[in-house]
C-alpha positions as CSV (number, residue, x, y, z in Angstrom):
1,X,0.0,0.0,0.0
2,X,2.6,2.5,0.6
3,X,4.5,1.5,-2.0
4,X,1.2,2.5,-4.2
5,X,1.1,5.7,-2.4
6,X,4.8,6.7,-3.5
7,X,4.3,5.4,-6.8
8,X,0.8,7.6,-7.3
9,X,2.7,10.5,-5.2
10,X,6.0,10.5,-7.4
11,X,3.8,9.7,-10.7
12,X,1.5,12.9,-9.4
13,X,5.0,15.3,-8.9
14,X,6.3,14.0,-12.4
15,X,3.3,15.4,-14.0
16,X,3.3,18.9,-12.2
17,X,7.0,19.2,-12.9
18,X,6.3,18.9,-16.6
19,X,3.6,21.0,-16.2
20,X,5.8,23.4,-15.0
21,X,8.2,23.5,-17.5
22,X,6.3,23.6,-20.1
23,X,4.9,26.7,-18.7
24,X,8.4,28.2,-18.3
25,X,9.6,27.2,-21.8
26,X,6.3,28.8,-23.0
27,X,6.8,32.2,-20.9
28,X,10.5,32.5,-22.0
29,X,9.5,32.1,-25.9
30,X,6.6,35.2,-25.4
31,X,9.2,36.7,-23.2
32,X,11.7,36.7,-26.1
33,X,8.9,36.9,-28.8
34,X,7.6,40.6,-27.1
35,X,11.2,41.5,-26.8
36,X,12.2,40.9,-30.4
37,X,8.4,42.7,-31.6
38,X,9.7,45.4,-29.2
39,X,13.2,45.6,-31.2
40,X,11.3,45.3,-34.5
41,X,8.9,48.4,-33.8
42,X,12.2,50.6,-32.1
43,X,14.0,49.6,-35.5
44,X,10.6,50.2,-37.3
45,X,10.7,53.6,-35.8
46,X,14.0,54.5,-36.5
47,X,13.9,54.1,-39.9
48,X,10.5,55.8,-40.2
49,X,11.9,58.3,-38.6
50,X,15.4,58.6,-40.5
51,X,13.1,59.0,-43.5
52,X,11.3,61.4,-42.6
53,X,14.4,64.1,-41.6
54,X,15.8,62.7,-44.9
55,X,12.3,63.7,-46.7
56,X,12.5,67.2,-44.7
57,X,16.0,68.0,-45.5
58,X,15.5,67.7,-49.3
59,X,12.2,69.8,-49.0
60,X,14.5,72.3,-46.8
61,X,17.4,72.2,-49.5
62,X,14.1,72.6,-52.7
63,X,12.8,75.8,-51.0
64,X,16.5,77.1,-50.5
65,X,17.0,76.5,-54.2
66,X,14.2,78.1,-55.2
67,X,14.4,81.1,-52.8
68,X,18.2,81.2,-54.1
69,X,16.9,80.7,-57.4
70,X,14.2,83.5,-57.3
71,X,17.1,86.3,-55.6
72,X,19.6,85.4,-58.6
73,X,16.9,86.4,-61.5
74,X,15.8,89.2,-59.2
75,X,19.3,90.6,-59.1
76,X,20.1,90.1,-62.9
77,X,16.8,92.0,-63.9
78,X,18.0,94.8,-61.2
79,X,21.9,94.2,-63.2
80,X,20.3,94.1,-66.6
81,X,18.2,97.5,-65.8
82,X,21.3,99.7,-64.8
83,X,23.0,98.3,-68.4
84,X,25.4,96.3,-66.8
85,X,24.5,92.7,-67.7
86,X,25.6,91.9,-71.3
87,X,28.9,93.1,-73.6
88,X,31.2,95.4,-72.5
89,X,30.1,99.2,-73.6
90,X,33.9,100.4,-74.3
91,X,32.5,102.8,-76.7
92,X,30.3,104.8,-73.6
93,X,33.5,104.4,-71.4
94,X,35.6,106.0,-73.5
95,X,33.0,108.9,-74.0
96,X,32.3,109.1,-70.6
97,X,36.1,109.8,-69.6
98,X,36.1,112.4,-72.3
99,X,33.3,114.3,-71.0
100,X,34.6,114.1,-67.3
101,X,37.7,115.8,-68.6
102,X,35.3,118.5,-71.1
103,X,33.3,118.9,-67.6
104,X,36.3,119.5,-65.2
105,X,38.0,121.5,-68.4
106,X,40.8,119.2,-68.2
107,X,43.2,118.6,-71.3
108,X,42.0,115.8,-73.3
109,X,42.6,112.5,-71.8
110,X,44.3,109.4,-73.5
111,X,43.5,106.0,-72.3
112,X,43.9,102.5,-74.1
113,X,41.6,99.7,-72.6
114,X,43.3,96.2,-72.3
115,X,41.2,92.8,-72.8
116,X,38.6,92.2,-70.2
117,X,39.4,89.2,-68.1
118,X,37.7,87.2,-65.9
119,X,37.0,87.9,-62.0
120,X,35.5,84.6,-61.3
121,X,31.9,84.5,-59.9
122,X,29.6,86.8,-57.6
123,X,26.6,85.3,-57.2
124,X,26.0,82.4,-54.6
125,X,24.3,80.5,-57.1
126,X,27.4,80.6,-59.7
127,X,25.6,82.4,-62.6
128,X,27.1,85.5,-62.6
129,X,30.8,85.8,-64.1
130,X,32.6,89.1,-63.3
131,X,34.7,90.9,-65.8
132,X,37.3,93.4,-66.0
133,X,38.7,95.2,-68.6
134,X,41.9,97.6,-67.4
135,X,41.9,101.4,-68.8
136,X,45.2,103.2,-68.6
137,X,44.4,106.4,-68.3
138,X,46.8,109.5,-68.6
139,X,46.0,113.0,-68.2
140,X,47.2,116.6,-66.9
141,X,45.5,118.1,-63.9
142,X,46.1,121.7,-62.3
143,X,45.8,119.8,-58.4
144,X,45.1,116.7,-56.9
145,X,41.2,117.3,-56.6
146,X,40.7,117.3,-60.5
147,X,41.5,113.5,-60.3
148,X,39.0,113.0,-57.1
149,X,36.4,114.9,-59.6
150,X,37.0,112.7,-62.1
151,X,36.6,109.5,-60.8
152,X,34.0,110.7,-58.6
153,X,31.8,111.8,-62.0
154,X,32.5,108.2,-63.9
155,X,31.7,106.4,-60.5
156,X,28.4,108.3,-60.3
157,X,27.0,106.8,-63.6
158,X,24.1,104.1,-62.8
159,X,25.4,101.8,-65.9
160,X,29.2,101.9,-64.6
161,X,31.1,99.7,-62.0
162,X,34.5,101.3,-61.9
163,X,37.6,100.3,-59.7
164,X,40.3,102.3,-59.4
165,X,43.5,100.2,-58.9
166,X,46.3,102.4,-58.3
167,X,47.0,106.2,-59.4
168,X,50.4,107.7,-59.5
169,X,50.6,111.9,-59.5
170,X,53.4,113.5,-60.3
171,X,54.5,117.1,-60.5
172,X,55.0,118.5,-64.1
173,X,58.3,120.4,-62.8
174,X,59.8,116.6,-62.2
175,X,59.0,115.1,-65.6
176,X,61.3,115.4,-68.2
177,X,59.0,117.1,-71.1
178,X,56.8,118.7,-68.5
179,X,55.3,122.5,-69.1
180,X,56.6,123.0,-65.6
181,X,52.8,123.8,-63.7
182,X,50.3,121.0,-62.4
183,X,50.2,117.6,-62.6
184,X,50.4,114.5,-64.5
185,X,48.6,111.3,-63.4
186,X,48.5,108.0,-64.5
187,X,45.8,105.5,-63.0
188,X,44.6,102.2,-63.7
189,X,41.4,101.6,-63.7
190,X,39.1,98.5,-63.5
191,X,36.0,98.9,-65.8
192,X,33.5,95.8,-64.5
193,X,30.8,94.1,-66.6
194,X,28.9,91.3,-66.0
195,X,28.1,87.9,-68.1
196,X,25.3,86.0,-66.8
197,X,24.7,82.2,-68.4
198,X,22.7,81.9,-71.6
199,X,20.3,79.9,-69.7
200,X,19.4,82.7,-67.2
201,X,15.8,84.8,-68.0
202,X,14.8,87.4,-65.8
């Protein structure tokens, strides 16, 4: 009889240890199974949300292009208006020095103009190529203010970008073939144009 008894009693305890396993084996797979849906979604999310900055940084860069794209024809129909888009107007510089000189009643000027040469872009967006073309200029001036007067009165033109690049006075009583009264100067001076694309329209 009490061999029965153990029998039933360790037959019982088999069964509930077995039981119990099997409910630990079955916790630790939806333990594991929750764990890896919970890497999934955080992976899920991640991505979604690396997408989404990527999505918002190409809209950002789109509206910068167009905003940068909308400022560059805006300044080339401002450019184009003042007559400084386009070829070089060598002709109107050249007039416009001798007038400056008629104005101030200076002697005639004389001036060559070099090639114009390139200054590289201006414009964020690239379009816009800067040129230069150097005038030498030579003339005779009774004091040093004639010259200021002079560049001031090209300067002041709307369709003329001028740099001055250097200017050298001397007396005329310290050249050799000098009248002996005033001054002579030679300057250099920068007159800028600009060339915009074919492709650009205002």
């Amino acid at each position: 009889m009490n061999a029965e008894l153990q029998r039933l009693a360790l037959r019982h305890l088999g069964g509930s240890l077995l039981v119990a396993l099997i409910c630990i084996t079955l916790g630790a797979t939806l333990l594991w199974a929750a764990r890896h849906s919970q890497a999934n979604a955080r992976a899920s999310h991640a991505s979604t949300r690396d997408e989404a900055r990527q999505l918002h940084e190409r809209y950002l860069a789109t509206r910068r292009d167009e905003a940068l794209l909308r400022e560059t024809i805006a300044r080339f129909e401002t450019l184009r208006q003042q007559g400084l888009i386009g070829p070089e107007n060598r002709l109107e510089w050249a007039n416009g020095v001798r007038s400056a000189a008629l104005a101030l009643r200076l002697p005639p000027p004389e001036f060559t103009l070099a090639p114009r040469r390139s200054l590289g872009k201006i414009d964020a967006a690239g379009l816009f190529n800067l040129q230069a073309s150097q005038m030498k200029l030579s003339l005779e001036l009774l004091h040093e203010g004639d010259l200021l007067a002079l560049l001031e009165r090209l300067a002041a033109r709307p369709d003329v970008l001028l740099h001055p690049q250097r200017c050298l006075l001397v007396r005329n009583n310290n050249r050799t073939g000098g009248d002996g009264g005033g001054l002579h100067a030679e300057c250099a001076l920068d007159w800028i144009s600009i060339t915009p694309p074919a492709t650009v329209e205002p």
